[in-house]
C-alpha positions as MATLAB code, in Angstrom:
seq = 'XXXXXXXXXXXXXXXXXXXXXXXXXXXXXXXXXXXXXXXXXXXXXXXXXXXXXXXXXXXXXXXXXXXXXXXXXXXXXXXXXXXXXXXXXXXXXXXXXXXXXXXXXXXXXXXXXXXXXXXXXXXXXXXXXXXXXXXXXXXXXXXXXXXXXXXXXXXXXXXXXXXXXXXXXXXXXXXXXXXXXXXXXXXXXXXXXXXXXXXXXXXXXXXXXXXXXXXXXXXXXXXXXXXXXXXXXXXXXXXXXXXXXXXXXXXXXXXXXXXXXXXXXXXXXXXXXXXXXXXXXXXXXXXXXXXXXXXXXXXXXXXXXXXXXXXXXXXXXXXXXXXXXXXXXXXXXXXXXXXXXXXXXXXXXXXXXXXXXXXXXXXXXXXXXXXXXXXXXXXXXXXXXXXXXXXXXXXXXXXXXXXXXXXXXXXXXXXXXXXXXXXXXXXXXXXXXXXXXXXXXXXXXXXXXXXXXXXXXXXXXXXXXXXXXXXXXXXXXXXXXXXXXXXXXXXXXXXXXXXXXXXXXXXXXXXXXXXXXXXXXXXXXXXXXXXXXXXXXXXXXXXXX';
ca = [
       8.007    6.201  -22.060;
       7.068    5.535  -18.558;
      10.242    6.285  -16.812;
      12.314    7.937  -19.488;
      11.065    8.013  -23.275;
       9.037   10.608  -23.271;
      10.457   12.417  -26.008;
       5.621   21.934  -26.347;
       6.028   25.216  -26.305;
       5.985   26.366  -22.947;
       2.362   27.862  -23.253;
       0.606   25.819  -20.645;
      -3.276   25.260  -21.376;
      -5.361   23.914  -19.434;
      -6.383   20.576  -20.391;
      -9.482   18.424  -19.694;
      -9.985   15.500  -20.636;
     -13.465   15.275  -22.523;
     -14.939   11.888  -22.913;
     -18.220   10.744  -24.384;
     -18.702    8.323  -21.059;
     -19.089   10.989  -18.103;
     -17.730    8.230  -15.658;
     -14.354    7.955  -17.674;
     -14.482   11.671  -17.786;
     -13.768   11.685  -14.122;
     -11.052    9.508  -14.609;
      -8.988   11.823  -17.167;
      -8.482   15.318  -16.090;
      -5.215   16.395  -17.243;
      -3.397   19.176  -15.819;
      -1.529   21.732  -18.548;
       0.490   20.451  -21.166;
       1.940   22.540  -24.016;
       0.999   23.225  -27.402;
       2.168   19.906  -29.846;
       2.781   22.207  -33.386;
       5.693   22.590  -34.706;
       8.007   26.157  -34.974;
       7.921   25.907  -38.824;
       5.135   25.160  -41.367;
       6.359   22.180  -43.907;
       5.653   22.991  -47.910;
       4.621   20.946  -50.338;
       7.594   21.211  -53.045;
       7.924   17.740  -55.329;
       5.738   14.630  -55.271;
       8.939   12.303  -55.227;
       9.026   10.007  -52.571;
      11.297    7.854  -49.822;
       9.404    4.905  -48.753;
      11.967    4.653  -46.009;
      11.677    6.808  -42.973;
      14.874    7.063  -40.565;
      14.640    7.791  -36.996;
      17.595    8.165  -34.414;
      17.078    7.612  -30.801;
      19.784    7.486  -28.375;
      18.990    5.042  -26.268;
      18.766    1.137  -27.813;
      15.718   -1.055  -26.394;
      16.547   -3.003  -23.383;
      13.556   -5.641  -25.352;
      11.112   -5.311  -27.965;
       8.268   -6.978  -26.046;
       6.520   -4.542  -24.563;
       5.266   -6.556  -21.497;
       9.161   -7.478  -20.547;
      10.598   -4.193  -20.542;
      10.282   -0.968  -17.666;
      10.796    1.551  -20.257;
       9.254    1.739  -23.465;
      10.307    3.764  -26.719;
       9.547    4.729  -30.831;
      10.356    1.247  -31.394;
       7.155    0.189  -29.378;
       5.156    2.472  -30.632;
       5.357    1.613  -33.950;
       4.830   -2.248  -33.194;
       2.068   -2.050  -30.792;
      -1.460   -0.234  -30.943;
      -3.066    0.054  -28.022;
      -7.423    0.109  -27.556;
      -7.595    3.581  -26.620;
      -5.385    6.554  -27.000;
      -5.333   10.380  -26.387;
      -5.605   12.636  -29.123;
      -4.057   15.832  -29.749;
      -6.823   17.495  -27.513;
      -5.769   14.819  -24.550;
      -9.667   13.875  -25.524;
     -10.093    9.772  -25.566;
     -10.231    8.178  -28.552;
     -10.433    5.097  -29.753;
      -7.024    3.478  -31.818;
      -7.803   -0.758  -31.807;
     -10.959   -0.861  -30.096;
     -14.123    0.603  -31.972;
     -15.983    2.093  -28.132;
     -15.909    1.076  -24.905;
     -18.544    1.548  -22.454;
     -18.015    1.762  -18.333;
     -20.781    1.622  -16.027;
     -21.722    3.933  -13.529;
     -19.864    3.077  -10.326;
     -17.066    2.238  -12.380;
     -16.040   -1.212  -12.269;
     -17.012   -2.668  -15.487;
     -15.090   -1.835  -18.342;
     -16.570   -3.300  -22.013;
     -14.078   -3.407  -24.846;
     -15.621   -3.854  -28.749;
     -12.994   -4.420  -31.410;
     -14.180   -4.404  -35.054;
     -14.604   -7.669  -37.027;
     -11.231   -8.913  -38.580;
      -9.119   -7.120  -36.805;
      -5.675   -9.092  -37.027;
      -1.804   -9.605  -35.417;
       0.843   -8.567  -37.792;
       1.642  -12.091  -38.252;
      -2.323  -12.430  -39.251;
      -3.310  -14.511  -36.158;
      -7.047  -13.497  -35.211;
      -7.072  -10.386  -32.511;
     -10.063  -11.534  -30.871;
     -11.147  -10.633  -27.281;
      -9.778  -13.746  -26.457;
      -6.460  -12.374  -27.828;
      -6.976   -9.551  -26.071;
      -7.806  -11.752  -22.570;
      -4.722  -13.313  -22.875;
      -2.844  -10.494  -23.514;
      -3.619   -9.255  -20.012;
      -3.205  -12.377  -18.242;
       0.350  -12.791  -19.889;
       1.122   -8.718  -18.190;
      -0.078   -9.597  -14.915;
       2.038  -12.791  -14.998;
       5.102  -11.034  -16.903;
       5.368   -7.651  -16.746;
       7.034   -5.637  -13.644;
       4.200   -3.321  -14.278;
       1.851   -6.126  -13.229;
       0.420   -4.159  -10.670;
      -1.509   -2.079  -13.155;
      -4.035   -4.660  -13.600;
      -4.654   -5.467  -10.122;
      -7.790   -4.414   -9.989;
      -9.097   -6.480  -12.626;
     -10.677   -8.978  -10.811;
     -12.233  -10.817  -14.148;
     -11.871  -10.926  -17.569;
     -14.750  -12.260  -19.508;
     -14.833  -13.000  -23.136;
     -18.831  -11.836  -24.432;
     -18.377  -12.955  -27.855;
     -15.621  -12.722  -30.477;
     -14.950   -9.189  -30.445;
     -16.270   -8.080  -26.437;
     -14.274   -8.016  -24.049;
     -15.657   -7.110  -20.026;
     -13.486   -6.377  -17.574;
     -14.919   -6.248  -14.390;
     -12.777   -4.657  -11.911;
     -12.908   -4.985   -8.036;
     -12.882   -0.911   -7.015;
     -12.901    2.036   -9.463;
      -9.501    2.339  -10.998;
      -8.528    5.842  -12.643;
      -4.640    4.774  -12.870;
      -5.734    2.197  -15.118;
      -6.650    4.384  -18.029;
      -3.182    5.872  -17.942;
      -1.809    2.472  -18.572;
      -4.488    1.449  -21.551;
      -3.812    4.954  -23.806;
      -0.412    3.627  -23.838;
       1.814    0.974  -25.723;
       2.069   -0.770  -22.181;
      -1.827   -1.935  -22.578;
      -1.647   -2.573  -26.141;
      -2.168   -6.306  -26.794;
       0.442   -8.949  -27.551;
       0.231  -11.848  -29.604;
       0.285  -13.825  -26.068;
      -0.265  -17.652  -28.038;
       3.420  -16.785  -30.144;
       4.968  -15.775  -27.310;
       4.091  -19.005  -25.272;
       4.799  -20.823  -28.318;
       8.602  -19.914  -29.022;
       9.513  -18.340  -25.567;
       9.458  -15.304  -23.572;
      13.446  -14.598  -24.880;
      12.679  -14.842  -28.446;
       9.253  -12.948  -28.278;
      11.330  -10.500  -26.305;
      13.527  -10.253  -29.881;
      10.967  -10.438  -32.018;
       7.309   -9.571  -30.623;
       4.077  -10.237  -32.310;
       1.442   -6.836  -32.050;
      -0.711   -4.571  -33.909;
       0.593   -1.452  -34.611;
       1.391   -0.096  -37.989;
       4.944   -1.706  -38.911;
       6.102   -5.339  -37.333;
       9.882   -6.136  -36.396;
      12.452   -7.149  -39.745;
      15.669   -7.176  -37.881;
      16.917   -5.852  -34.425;
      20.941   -5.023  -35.180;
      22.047   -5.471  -31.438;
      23.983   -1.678  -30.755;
      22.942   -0.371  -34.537;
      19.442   -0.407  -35.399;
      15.673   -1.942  -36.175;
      14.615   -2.391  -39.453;
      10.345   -2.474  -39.021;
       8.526   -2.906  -41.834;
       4.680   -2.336  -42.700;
       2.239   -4.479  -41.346;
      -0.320   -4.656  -43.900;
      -3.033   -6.109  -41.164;
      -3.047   -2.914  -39.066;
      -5.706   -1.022  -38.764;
      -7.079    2.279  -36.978;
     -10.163    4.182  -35.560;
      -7.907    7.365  -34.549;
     -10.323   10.084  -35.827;
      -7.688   12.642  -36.244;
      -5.580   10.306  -38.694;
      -7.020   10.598  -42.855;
      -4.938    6.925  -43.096;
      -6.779    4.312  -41.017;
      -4.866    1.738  -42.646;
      -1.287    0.651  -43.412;
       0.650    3.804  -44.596;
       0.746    3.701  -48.448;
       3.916    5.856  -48.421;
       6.462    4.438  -46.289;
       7.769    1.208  -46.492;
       9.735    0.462  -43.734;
      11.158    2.121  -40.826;
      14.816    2.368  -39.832;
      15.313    2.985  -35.802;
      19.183    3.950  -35.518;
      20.327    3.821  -31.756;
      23.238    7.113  -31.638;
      23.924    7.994  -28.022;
      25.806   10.726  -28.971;
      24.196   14.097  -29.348;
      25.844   15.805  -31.803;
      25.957   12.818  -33.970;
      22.537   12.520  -33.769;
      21.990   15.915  -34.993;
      25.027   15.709  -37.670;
      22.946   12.505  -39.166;
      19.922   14.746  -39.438;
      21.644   18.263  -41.165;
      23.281   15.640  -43.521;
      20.028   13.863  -44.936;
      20.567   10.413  -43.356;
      18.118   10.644  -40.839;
      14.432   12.026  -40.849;
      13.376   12.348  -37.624;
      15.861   13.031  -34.093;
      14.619   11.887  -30.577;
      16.319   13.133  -26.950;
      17.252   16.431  -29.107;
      20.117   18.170  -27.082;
      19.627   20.775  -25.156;
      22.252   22.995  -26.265;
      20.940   22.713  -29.708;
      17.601   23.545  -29.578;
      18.261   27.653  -30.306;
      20.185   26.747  -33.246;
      17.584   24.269  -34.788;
      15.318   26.549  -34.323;
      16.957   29.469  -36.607;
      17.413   26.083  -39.260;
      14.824   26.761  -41.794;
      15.697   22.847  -42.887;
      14.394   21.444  -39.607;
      11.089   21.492  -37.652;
      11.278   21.129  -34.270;
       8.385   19.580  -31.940;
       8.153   20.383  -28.423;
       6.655   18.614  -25.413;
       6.574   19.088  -21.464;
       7.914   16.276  -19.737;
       4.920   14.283  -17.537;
       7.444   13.303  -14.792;
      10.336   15.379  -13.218;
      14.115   14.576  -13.189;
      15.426   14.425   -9.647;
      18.000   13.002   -7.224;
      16.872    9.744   -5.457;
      18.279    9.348   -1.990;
      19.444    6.416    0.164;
      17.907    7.387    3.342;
      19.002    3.886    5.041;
      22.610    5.453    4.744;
      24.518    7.791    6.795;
      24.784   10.651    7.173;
      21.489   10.753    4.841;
      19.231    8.563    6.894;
      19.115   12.224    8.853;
      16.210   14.153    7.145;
      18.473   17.604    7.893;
      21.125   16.483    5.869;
      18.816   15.800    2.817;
      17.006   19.177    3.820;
      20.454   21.286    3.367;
      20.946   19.353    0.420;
      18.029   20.074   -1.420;
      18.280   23.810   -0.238;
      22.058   24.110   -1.226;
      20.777   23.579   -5.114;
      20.194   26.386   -7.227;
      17.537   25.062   -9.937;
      17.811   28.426  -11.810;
      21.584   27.910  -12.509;
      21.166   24.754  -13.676;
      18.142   25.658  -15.611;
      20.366   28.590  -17.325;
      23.123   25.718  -18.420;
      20.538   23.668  -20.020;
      19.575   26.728  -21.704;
      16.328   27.432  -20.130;
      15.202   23.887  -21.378;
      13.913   23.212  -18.445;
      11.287   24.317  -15.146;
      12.977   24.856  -12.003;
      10.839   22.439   -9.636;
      10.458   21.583   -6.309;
       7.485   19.156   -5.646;
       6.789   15.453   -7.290;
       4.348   15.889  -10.043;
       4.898   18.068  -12.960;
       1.982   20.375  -14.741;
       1.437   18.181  -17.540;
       0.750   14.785  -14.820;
      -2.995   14.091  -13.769;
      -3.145   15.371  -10.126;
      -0.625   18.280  -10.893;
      -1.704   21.126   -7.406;
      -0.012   24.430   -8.132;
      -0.423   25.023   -4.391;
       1.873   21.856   -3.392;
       4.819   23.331   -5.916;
       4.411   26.947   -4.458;
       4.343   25.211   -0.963;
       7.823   23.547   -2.154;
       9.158   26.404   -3.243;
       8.573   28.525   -0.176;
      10.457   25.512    2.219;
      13.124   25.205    0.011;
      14.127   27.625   -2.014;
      17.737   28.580   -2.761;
      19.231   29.583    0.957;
      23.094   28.499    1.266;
      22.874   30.015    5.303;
      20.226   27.764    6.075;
      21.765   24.684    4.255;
      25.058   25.220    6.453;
      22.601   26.194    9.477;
      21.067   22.773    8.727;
      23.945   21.175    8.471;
      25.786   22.694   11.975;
      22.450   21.492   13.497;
      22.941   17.748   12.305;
      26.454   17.851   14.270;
      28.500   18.374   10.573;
      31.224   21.888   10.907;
      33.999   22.024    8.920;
      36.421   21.689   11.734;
      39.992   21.836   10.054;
      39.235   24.446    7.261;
      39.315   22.584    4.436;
      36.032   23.326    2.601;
      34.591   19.895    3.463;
      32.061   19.809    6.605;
      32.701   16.709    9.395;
      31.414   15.083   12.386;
      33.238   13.062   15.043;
      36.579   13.541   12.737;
      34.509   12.003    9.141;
      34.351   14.348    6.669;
      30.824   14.629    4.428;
      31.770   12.894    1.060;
      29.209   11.314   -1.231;
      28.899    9.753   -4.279;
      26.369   10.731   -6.967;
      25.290    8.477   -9.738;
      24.756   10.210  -12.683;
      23.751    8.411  -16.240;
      25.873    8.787  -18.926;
      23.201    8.982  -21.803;
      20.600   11.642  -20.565;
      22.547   14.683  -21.519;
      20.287   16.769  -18.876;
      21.290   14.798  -15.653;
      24.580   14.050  -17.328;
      25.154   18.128  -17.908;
      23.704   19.029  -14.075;
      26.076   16.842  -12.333;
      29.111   18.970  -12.119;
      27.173   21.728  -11.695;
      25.519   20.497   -8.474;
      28.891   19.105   -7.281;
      30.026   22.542   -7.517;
      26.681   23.953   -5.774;
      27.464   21.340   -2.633;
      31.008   22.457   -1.814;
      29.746   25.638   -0.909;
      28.305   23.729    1.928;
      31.339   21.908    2.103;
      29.565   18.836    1.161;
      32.010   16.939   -1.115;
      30.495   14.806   -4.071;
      32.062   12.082   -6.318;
      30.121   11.992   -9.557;
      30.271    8.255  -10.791;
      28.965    8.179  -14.486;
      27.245    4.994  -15.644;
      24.360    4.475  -18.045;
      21.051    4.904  -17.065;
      19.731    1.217  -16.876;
      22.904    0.760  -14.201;
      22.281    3.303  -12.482;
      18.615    2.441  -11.964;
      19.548   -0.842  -11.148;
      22.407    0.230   -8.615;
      19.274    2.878   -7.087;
      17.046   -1.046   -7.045;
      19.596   -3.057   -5.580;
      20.691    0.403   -2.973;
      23.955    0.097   -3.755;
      24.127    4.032   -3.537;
      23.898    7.118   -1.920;
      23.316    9.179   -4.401;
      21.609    9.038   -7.912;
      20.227   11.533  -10.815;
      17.138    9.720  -11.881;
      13.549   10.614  -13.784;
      10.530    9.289  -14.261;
       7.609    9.924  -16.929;
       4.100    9.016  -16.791;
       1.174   10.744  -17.069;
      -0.893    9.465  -13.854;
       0.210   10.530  -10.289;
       0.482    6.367   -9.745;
       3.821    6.273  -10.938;
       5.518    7.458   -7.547;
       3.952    4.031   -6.325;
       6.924    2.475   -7.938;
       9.220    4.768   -6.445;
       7.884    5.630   -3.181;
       5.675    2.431   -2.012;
       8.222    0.081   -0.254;
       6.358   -2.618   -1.778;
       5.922   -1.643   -5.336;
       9.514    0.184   -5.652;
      11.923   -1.880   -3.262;
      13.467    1.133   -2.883;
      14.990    2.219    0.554;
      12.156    4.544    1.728;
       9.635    3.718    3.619;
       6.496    5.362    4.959;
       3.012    3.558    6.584;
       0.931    7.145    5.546;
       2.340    8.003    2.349;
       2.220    3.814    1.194;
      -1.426    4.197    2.650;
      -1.823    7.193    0.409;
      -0.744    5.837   -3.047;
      -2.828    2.905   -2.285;
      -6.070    4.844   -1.659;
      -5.383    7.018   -5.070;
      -5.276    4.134   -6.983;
      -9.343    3.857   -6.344;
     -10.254    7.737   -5.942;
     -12.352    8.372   -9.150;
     -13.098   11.613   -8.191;
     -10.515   13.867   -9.921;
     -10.735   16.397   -7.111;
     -10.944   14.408   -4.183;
      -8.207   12.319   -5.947;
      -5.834   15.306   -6.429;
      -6.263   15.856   -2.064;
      -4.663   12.666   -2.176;
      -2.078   13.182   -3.945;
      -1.343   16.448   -2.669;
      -1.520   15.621    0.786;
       1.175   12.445   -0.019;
       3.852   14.844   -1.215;
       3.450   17.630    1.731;
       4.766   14.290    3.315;
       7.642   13.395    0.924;
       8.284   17.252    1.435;
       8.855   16.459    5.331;
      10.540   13.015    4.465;
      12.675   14.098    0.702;
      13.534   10.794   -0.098;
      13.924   12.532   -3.395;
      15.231   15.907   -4.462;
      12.752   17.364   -7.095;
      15.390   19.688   -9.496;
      13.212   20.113  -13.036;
      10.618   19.143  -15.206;
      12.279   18.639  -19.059;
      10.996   20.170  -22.038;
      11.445   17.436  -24.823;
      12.400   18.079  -28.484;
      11.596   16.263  -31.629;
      14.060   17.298  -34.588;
      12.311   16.259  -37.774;
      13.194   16.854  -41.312;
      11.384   19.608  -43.162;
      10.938   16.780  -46.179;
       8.821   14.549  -43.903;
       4.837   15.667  -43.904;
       1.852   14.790  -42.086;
       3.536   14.250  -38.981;
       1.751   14.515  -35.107;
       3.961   14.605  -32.107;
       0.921   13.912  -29.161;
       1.030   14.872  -25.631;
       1.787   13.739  -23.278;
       4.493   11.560  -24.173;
       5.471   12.867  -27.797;
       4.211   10.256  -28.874;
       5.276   10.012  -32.870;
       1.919    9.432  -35.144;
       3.132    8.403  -38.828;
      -0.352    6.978  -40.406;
      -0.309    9.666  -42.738;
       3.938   10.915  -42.956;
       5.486   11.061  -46.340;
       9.286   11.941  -47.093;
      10.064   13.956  -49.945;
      12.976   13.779  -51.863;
      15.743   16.087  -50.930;
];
């Protein structure tokens, strides 16, 4: 979910986040996310039953502990259960914990979690637990940073927990509503090894792991400890209607889709694009849609020539027509220009329109640009060079996100008029990420997704990311948002940061995603939630075909 699993009809509403605490209030202004209904109404036809709900994603997990991995998906979700969630208003509510209080300047934090609450494996989940939970992420997880504000944890009795935390930290909130803050049975995991908790993890969400089928599946089955305070679920307990869940990993898109029109699967994440009209038209399917919190963009290696000079990456990100490549995905997507989408905390319309006015689609100026760097195409053919090298680059493009996957050519295509010539190198997306970590590139399709502005920390800060960018003001920036609980004076910062990745474009900004859930017209009682489509089964039921 954070950098790639988030998986709305395009009717943006403005969204504020209401909370009972005016302090955390501050903290959760979200900008406009889409509607979460579906485009057909389910009906209630036969009371016969599957207690086994299938799901196909495409990607497999990378891990199942949710503290070990950078990504998380459905599979998480299911196993862990965080204290606090959003609901489908984007309103706070609470999922483990039963309230929370924060004090007024605010860096205390107090956690109560009911009496008896329990692991699936039916340890205690104690605010000890829950102490220890946190101590194992800020010693484990390469999120660690998210905590590092937390200066102490203190255990108040059995089911308190205080965190007191050493400034006001608004990015923190982002991290607790998701399966990244949900606790982990921290005393198995010492006990048998981070490698086998890593196969099988210990949480508190509403199924626990059977099996995990290394390039086939995960069988999860119902934890019969779990239990809820979500107000907007009728089932705060384990579901009395499905047994066990069946995660099938199918890269492929069509096959993903086949598996769904022929019964075998109930519910399709990472729904292609080219699909989506004729789903749509299929009375047999109802189809979920969500706005990506994150954009999908080309990361560049500025340390390398000739893109270490900031007019090269200018013509570049002129040369790219985002409304072509919008049309091929089938108007799936948003054209976009700046660094935070309009369903991320911190999301200025102002910054985008800036974006839009300095680069939008101008193939003179990108060759203008170009000329002024020193790079003419000085034998006529097609490809632009200096001092007798002609401009070739390679672009990274992952192999399993059919959006980046289906825009590669395309922008190849868009370059050449420039006479900037691209090798597309397809890989899947954990390589190329790690080729982008390691910069052993030049160029890469990449995306991110996360709800809180702090995510470009991790790919802008040179110290967070390790990427090849580097800026004193903009790392000075993302540092000061961290502690800025003031949503508007908090959104300056932000804003101000990406007038200077603007200037800079270590990345290329080319669209924000909308997201499609394919689900079964048999399975009932289904909520997809904003921001990350987050799938909420407490009270799903499959019907017979």
């Amino acid at each position: 979910m954070r950098f790639n699993k988030a998986v709305s009809k395009i009717v943006i509403t403005v969204l504020v986040l209401i909370v009972a605490i005016a302090l955390v209030a501050t903290y959760f202004v979200f900008a406009p996310i889409p509607t979460q209904t579906p485009t057909t109404s389910p009906t209630e036809t036969t009371p016969q039953l599957k207690r086994t709900l299938v799901i196909a994603i495409p990607e497999e997990p990378m891990g199942l502990d949710v503290q070990q991995v950078t990504w998380a998906n459905e599979v998480h979700a299911l196993i862990f259960q965080p204290l606090v969630v959003l609901g489908p208003d984007t309103t706070l509510v609470p999922d483990l914990a039963l309230r929370w209080e924060v004090s007024e300047d605010g860096t205390v934090i107090i956690f109560y979690l009911p009496e008896g609450a329990k692991f699936s494996n039916g340890d205690p989940l104690t605010a000890e637990a829950v102490k220890k939970s946190i101590e194992r992420y800020r010693n484990i997880s390469p999120y660690a940073e998210d905590f590092a504000d937390v200066e102490e944890i203190v255990v108040l009795d059995t089911y308190t927990l205080k965190l007191i935390l050493k400034n006001p930290a608004p990015y923190l909130w982002a991290v607790l509503v998701t399966v990244y803050g949900a606790p982990v049975n921290a005393r198995v995991a010492e006990e048998i090894g981070n490698d086998a908790f890593n196969r099988l993890p210990i949480g508190s969400g509403p199924y626990k792991v059977s099996e995990w089928v290394r390039g086939s599946h995960v069988v999860l089955v119902r934890n019969d400890n779990y239990r809820t305070n979500m107000p907007f679920v009728t089932n705060k307990g384990p579901n009395p209607y499905i047994d066990e869940i069946i995660i099938r990993f199918i890269p492929e898109d069509l096959t993903r889709i086949a598996e769904l029109e022929a019964g075998r699967v109930d519910i399709v994440r990472g729904v292609p694009l080219d699909e989506v009209k004729r789903l749509r038209e299929n009375p047999n399917i109802q189809l979920y849609e969500t706005l990506s919190p994150g954009i999908h963009y080309i990361m560049v290696n500025v340390l390398k020539e000739p893109l270490n000079d900031v007019r090269v990456r200018q013509a570049i990100m002129i040369a790219i027509n985002r409304d072509e490549i919008a049309a091929i995905l089938d108007n799936n997507v948003i054209p976009w220009y700046s660094f935070l989408s309009p369903s991320q905390i911190c999301y200025n319309k102002s910054v985008e329109d800036l974006a839009k006015s300095l680069y939008s689609y101008d193939l003179n100026r990108a060759k203008e640009l170009l000329k002024e760097a020193g790079w003419v195409d000085t034998n006529g053919d097609g490809i632009v060079d200096k001092d007798g090298v002609p401009l070739k680059l390679t672009l990274l493009s992952p192999t399993d996100d059919p959006a980046l996957k289906k825009s590669a050519p395309l922008i190849q295509a868009q370059l050449a008029k420039i006479g900037v010539s691209i090798e597309i190198k397809e890989y899947t997306y954990d390589y190329v990420r790690e080729l982008t970590r390691e910069w052993n590139f030049e160029l890469a399709l990449r995306r991110f997704s996360w709800a809180d502005p702090d995510i470009l920390i991790y790919l802008i800060h040179s110290e967070y990311g390790n990427y090849t960018y580097s800026n004193p003001e903009v790392n000075e920036l993302l540092e000061l948002g961290r502690s800025v609980a003031d949503m508007t004076e908090r959104t300056k910062v932000y804003s101000r940061a990406q007038e200077i990745l603007l200037r800079d474009l270590p990345l290329i900004p080319l669209f924000v995603l909308k997201e499609y859930t394919a689900v079964s017209k048999n399975v009932k009682g289904l909520i997809v939630l904003p921001p990350y489509g987050t799938l909420i089964i407490n009270d799903v039921r499959v019907e017979q075909r």
